[in-house]
The first five atom37 places (N, CA, C, CB, O) and aatype in JSON, in Angstrom:
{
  "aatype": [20, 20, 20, 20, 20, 20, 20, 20, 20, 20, 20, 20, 20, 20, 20, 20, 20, 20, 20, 20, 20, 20, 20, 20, 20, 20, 20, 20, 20, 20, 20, 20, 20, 20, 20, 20, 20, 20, 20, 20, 20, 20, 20, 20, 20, 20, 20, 20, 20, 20, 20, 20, 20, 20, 20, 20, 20, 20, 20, 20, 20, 20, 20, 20, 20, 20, 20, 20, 20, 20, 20, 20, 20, 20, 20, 20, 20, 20, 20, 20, 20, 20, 20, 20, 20, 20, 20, 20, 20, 20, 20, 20, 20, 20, 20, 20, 20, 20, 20, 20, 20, 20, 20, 20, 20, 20, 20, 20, 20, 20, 20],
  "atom_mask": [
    [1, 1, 1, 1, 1],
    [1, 1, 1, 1, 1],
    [1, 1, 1, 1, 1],
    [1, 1, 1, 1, 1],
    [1, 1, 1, 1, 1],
    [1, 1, 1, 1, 1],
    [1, 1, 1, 1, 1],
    [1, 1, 1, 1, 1],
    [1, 1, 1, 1, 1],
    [1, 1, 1, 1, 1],
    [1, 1, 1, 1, 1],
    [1, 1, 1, 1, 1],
    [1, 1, 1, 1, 1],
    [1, 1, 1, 1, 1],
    [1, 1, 1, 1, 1],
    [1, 1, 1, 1, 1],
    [1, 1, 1, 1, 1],
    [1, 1, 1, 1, 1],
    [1, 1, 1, 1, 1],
    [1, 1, 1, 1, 1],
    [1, 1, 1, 1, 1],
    [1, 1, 1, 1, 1],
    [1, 1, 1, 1, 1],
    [1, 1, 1, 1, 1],
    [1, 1, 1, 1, 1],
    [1, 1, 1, 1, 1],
    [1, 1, 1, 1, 1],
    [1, 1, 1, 1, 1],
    [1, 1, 1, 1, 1],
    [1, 1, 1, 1, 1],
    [1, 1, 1, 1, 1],
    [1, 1, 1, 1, 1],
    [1, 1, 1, 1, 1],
    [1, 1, 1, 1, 1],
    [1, 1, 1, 1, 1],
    [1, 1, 1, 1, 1],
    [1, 1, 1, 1, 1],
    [1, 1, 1, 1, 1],
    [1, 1, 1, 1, 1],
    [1, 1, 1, 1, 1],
    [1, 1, 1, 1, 1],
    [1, 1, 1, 1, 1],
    [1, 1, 1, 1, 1],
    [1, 1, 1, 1, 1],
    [1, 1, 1, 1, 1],
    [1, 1, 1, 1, 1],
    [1, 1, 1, 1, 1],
    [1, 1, 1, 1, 1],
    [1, 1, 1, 1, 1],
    [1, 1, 1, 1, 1],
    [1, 1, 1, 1, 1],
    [1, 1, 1, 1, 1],
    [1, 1, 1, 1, 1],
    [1, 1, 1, 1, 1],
    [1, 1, 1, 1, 1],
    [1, 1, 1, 1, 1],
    [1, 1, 1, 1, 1],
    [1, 1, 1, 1, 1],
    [1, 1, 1, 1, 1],
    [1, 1, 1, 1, 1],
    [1, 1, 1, 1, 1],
    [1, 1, 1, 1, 1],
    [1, 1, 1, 1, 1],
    [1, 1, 1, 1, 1],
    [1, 1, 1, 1, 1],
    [1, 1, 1, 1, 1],
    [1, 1, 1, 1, 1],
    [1, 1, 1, 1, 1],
    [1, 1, 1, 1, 1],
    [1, 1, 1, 1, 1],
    [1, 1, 1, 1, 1],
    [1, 1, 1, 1, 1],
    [1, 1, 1, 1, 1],
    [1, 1, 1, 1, 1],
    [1, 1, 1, 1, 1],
    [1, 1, 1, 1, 1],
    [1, 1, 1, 1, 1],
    [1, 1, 1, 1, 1],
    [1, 1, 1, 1, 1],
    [1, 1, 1, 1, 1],
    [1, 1, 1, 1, 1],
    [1, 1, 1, 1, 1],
    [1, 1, 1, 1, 1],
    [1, 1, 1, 1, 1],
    [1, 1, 1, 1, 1],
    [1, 1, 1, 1, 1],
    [1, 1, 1, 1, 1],
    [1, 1, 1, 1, 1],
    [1, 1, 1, 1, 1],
    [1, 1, 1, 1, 1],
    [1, 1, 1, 1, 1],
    [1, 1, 1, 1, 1],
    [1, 1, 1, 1, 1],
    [1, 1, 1, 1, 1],
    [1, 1, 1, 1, 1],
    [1, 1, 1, 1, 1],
    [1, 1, 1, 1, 1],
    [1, 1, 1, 1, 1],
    [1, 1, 1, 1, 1],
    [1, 1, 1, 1, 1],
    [1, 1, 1, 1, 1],
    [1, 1, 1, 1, 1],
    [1, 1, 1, 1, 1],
    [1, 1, 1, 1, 1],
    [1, 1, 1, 1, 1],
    [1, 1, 1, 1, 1],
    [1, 1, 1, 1, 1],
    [1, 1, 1, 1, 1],
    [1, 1, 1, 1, 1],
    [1, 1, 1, 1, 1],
    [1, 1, 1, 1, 1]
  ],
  "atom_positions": [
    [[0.82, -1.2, 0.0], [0.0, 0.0, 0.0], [0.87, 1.27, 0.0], [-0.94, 0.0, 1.21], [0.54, 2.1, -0.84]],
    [[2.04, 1.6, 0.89], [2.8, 2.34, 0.69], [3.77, 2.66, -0.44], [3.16, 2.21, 1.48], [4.29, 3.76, -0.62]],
    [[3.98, 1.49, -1.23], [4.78, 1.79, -2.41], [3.67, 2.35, -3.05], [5.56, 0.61, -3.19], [3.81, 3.57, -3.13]],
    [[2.31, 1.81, -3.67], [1.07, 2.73, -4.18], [1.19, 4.28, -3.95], [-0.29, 2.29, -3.42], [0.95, 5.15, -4.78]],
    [[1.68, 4.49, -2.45], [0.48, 5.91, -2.53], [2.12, 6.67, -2.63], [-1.03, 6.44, -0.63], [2.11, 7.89, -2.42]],
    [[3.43, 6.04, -2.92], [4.52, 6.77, -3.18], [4.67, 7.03, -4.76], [5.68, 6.06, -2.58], [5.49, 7.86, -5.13]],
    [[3.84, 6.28, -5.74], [4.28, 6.41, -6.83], [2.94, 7.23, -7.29], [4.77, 5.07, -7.51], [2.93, 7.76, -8.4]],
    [[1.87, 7.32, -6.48], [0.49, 8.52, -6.5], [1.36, 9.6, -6.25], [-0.95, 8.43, -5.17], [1.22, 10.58, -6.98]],
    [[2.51, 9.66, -5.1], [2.57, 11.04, -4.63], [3.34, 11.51, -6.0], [3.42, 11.31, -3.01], [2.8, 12.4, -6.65]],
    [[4.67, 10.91, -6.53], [5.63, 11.48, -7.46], [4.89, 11.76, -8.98], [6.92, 10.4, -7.57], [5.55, 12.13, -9.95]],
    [[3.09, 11.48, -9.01], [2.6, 11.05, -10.07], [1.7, 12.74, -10.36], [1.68, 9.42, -9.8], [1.37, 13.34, -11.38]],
    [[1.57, 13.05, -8.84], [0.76, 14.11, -8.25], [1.93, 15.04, -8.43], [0.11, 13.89, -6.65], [1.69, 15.82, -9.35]],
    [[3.28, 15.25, -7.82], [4.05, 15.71, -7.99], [4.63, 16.24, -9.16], [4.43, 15.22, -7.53], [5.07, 17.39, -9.11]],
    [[4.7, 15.58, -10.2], [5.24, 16.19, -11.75], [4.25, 17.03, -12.55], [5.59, 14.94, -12.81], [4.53, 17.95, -13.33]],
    [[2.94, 16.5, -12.18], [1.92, 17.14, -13.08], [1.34, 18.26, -11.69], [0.57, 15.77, -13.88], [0.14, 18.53, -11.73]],
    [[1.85, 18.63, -10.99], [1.19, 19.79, -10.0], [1.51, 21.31, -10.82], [2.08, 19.75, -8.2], [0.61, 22.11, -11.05]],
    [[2.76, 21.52, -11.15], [3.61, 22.07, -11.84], [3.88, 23.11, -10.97], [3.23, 22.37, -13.13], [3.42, 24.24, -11.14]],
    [[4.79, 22.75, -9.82], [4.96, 23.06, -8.87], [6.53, 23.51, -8.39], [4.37, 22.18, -8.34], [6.97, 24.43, -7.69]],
    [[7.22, 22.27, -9.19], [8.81, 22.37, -9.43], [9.19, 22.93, -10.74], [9.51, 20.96, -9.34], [8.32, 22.69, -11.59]],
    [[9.99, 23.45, -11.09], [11.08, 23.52, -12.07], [11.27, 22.08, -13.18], [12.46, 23.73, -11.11], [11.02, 22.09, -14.38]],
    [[11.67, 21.17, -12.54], [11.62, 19.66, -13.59], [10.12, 19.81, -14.17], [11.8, 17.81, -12.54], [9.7, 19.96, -15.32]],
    [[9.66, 19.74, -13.29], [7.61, 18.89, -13.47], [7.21, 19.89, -14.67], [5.95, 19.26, -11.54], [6.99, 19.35, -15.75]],
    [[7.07, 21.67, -14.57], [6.71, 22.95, -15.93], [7.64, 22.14, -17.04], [7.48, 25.1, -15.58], [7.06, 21.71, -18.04]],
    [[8.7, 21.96, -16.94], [9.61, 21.43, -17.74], [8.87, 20.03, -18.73], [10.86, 21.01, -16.7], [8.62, 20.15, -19.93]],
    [[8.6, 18.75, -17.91], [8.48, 17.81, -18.33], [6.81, 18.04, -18.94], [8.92, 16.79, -17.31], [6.35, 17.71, -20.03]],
    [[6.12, 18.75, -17.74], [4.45, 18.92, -18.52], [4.46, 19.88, -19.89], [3.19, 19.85, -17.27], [4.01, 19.51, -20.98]],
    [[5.1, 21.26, -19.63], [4.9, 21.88, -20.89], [5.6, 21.52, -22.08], [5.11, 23.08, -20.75], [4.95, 21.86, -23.07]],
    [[6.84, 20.87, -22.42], [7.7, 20.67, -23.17], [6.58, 19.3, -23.91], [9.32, 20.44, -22.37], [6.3, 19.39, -25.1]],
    [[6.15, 18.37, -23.24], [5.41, 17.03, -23.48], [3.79, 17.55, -24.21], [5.22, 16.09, -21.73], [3.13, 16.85, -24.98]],
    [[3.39, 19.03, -23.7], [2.26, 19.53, -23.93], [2.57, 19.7, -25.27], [1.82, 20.65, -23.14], [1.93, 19.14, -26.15]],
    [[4.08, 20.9, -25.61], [4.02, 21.38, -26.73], [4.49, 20.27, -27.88], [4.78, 22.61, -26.65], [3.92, 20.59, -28.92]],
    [[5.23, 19.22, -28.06], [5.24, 18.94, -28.78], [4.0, 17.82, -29.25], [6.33, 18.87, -28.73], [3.94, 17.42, -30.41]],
    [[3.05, 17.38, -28.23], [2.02, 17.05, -28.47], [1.16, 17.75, -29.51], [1.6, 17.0, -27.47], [0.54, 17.27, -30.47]],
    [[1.27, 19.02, -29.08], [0.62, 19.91, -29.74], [1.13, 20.46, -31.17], [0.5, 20.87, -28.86], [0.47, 21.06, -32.02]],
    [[2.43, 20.11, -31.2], [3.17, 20.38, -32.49], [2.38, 19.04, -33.55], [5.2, 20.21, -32.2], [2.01, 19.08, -34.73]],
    [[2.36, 18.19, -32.76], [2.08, 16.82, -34.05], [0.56, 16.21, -34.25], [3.04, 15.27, -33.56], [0.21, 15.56, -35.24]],
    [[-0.22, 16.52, -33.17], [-1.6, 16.8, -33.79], [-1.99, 17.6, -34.47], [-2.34, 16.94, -33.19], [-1.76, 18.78, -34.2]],
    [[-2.74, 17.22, -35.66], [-2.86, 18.61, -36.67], [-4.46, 19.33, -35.67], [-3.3, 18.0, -39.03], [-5.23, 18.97, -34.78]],
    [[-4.28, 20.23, -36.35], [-5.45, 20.96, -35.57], [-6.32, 20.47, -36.11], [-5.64, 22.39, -35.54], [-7.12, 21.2, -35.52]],
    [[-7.06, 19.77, -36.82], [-8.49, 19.35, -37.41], [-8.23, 18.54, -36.11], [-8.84, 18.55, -39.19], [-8.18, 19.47, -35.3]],
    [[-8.1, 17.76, -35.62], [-8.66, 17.01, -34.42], [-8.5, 17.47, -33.39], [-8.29, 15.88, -34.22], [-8.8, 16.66, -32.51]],
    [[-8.07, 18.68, -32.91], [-8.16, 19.24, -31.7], [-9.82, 19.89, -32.21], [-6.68, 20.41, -31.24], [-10.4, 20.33, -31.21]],
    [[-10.73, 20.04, -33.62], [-11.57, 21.03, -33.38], [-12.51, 19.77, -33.18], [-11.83, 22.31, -34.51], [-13.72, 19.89, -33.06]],
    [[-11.84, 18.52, -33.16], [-13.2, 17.81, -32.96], [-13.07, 17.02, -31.35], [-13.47, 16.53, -34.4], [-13.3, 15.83, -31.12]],
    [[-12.68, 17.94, -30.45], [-12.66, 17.32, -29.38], [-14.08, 18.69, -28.71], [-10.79, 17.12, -28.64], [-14.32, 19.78, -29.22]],
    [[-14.74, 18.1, -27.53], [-16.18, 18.86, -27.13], [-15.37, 20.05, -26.64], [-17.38, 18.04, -25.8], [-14.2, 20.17, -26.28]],
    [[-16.36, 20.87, -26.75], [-15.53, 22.34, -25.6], [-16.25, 21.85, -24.42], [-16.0, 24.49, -25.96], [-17.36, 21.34, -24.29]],
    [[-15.36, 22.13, -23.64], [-15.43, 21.91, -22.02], [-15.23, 22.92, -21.41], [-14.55, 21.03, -21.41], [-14.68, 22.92, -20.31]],
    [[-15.76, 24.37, -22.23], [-15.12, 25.59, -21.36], [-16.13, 25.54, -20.38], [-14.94, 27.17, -22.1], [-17.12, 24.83, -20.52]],
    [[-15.88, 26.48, -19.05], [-16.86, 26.55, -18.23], [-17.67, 27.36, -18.27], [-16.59, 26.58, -17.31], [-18.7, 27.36, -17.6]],
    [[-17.16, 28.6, -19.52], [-18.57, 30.2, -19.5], [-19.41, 29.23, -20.23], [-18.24, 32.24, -20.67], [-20.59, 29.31, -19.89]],
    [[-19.19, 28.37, -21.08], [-20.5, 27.83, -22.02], [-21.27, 27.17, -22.02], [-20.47, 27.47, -22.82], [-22.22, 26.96, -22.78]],
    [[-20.81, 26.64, -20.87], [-21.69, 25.29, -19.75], [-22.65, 26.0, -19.14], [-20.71, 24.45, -18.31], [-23.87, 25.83, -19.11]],
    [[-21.88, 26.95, -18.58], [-22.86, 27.26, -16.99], [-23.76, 28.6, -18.18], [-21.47, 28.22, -14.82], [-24.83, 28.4, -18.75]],
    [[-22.8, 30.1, -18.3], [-23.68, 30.8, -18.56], [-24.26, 30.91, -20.2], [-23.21, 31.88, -18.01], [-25.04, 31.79, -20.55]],
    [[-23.69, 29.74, -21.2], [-23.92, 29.64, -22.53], [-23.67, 31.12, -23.26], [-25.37, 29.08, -22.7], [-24.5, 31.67, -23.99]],
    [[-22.23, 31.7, -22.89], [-21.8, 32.64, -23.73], [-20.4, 32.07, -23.77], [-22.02, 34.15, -23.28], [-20.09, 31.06, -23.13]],
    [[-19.58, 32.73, -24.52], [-18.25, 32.33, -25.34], [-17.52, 33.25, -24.41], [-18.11, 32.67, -27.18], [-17.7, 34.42, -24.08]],
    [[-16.15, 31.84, -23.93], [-15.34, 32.64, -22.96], [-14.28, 33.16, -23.96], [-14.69, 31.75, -21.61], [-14.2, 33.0, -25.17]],
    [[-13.65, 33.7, -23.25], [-12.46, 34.15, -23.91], [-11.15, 33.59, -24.34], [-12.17, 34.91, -23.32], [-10.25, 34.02, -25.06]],
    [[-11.37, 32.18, -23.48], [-10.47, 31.19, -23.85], [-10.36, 30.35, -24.88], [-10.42, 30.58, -23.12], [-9.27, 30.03, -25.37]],
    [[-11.66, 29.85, -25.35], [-12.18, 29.13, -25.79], [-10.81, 29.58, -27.31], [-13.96, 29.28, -25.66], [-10.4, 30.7, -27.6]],
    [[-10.43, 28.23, -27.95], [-9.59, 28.26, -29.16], [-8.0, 28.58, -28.84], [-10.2, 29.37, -30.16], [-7.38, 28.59, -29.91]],
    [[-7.12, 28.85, -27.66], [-6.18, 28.84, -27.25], [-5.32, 27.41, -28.14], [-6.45, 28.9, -25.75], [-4.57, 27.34, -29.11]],
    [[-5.91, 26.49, -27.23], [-4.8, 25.42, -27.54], [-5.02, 25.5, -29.15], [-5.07, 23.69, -26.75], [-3.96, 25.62, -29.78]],
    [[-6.08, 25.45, -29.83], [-6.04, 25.6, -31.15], [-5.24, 26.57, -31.78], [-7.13, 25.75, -31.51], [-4.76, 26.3, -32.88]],
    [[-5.07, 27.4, -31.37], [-4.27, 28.57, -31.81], [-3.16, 28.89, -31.29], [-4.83, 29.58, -31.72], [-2.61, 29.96, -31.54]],
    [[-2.62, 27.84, -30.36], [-0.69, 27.49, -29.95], [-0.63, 26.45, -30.81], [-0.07, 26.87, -28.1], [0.5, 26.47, -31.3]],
    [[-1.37, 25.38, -31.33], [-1.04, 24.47, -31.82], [-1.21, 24.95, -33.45], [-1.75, 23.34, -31.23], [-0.84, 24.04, -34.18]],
    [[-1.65, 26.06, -34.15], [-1.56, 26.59, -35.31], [-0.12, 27.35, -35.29], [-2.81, 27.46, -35.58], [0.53, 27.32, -36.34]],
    [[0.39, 28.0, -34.19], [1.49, 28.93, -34.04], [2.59, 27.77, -33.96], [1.37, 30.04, -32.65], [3.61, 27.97, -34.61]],
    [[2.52, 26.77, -33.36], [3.64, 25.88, -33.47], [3.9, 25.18, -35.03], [3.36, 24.75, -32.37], [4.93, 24.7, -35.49]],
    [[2.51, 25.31, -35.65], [2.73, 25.19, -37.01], [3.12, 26.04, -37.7], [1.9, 24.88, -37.55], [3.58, 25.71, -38.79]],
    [[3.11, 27.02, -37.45], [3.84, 28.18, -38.24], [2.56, 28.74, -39.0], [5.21, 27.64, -39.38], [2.74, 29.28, -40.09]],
    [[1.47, 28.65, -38.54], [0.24, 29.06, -39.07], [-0.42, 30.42, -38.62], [-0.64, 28.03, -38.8], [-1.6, 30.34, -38.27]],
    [[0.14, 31.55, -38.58], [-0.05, 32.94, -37.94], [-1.58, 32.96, -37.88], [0.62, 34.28, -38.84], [-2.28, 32.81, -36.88]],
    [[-1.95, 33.17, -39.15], [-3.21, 33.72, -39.62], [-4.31, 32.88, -38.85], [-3.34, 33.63, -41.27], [-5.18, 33.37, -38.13]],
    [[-4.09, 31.28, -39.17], [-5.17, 30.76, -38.38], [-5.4, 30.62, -36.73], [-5.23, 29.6, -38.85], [-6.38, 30.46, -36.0]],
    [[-3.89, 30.77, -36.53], [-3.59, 30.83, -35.21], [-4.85, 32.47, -34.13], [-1.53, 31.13, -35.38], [-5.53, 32.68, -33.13]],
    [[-4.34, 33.1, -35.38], [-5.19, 34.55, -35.21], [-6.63, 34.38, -34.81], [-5.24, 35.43, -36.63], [-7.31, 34.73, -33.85]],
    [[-6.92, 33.49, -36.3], [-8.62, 33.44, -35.94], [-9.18, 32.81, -35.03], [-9.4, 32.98, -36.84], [-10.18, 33.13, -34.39]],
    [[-8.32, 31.56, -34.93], [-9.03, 30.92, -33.6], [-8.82, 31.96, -31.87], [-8.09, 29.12, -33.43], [-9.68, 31.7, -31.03]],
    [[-8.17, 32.61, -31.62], [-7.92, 33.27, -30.37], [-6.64, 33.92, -30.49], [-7.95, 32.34, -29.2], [-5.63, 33.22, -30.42]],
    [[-6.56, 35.16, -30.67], [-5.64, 35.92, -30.91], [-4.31, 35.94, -29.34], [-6.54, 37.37, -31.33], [-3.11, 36.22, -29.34]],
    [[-5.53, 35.36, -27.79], [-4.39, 35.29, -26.96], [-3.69, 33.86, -27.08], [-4.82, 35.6, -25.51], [-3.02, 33.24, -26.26]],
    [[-4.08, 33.55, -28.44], [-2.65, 32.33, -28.33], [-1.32, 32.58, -28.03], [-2.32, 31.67, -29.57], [-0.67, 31.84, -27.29]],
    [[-0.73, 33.88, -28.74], [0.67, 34.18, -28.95], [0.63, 34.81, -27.92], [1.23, 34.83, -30.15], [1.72, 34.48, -27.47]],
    [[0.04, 35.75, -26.89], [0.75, 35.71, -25.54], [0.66, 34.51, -24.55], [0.29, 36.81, -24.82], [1.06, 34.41, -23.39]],
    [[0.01, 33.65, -25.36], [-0.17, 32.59, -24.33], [1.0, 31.21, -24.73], [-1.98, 32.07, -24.39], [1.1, 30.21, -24.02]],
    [[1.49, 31.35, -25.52], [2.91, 30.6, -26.21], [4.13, 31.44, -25.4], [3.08, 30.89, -28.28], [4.7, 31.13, -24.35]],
    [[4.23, 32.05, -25.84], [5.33, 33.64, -25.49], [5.33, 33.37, -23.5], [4.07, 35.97, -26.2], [6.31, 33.64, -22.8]],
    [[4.4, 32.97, -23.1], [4.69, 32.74, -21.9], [4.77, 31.65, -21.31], [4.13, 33.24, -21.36], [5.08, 31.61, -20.12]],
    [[4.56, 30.73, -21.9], [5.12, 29.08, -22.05], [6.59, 28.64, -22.3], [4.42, 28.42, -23.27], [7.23, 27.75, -21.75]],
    [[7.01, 29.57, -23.37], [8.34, 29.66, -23.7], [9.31, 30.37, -22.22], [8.36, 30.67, -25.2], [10.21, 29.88, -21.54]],
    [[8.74, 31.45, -22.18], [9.28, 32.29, -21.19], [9.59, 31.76, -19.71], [8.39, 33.32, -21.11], [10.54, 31.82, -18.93]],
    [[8.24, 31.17, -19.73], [8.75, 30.13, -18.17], [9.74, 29.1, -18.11], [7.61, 29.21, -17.63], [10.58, 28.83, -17.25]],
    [[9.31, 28.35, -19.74], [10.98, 26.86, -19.97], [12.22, 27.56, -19.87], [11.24, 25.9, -21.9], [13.29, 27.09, -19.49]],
    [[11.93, 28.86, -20.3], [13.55, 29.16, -20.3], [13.98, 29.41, -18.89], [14.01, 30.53, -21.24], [14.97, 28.8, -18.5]],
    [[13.44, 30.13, -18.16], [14.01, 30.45, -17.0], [13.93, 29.68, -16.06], [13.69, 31.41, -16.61], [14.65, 29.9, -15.09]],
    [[12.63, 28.04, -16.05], [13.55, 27.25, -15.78], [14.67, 26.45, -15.88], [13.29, 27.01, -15.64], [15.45, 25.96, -15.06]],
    [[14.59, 26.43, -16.89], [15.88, 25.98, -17.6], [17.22, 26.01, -17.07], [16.01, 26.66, -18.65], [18.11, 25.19, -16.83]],
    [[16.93, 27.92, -16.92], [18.09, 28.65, -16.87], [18.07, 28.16, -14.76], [17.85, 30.78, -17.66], [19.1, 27.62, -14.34]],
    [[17.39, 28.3, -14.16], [17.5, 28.01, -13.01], [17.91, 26.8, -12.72], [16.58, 28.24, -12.52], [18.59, 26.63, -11.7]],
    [[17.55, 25.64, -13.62], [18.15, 24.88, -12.93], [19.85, 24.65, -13.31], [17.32, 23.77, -13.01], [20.81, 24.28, -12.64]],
    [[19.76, 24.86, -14.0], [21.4, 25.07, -15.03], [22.55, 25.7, -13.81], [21.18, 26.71, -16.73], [23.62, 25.24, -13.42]],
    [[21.67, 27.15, -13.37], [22.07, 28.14, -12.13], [22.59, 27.01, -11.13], [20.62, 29.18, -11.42], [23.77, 26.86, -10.81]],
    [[21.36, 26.12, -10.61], [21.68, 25.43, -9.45], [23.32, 24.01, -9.6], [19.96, 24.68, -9.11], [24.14, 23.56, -8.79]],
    [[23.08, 23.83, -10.86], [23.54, 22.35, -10.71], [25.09, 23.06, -11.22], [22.58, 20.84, -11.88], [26.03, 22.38, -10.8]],
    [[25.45, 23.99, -11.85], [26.67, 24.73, -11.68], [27.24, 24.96, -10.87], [26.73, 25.54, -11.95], [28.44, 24.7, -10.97]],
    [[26.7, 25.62, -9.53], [26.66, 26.13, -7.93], [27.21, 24.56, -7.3], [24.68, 26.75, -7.24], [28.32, 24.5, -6.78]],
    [[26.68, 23.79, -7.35], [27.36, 22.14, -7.3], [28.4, 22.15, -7.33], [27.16, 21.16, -8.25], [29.03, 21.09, -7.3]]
  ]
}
């Protein structure tokens, strides 16, 4: 039972995105996921946003991952139409890998 709830905890642990490794291993695994699905099957997955559930208006989120996963294609324009905060929302995906990156690089030098 204890080996169980140790490989729950390290399981809970990577995907919390809580450490430096875990942003690392979730977003890096996100984006190239997202690099190799073409977007026609991300438009056929349900929206699960929550404004459209509860109050049946269009959040503002809604088309993100569609439109990081057009920008990782090098697809500006469509990237655009689906949700224009894709590209600050890439731009800060990037921005966080690097500086962990760079932090952990910092630490294991200091070693």
């Amino acid at each position: 039972m204890a080996k169980n709830l140790k490989g729950i905890k390290k399981f809970l642990e990577i995907f919390s995105l809580a450490t430096n490794k875990s942003r690392i291993i979730v977003f890096t695994t996100t984006l190239i996921i997202l690099t190799i699905v073409p977007v026609s099957n991300l438009e056929s997955i349900p929206n699960l946003s929550l404004c459209k559930l509860l109050i049946e208006e269009k959040c503002y989120s809604v088309g993100i991952t569609r439109g990081i996963s057009s920008l990782l294609k090098l697809k500006f324009e469509q990237a655009i139409n689906y949700n224009w905060l894709s590209l600050p929302a890439l731009l800060t995906i990037f921005t966080i890998l690097i500086k962990d990156i760079y932090q952990i690089k910092t630490i294991k030098n200091k070693k």
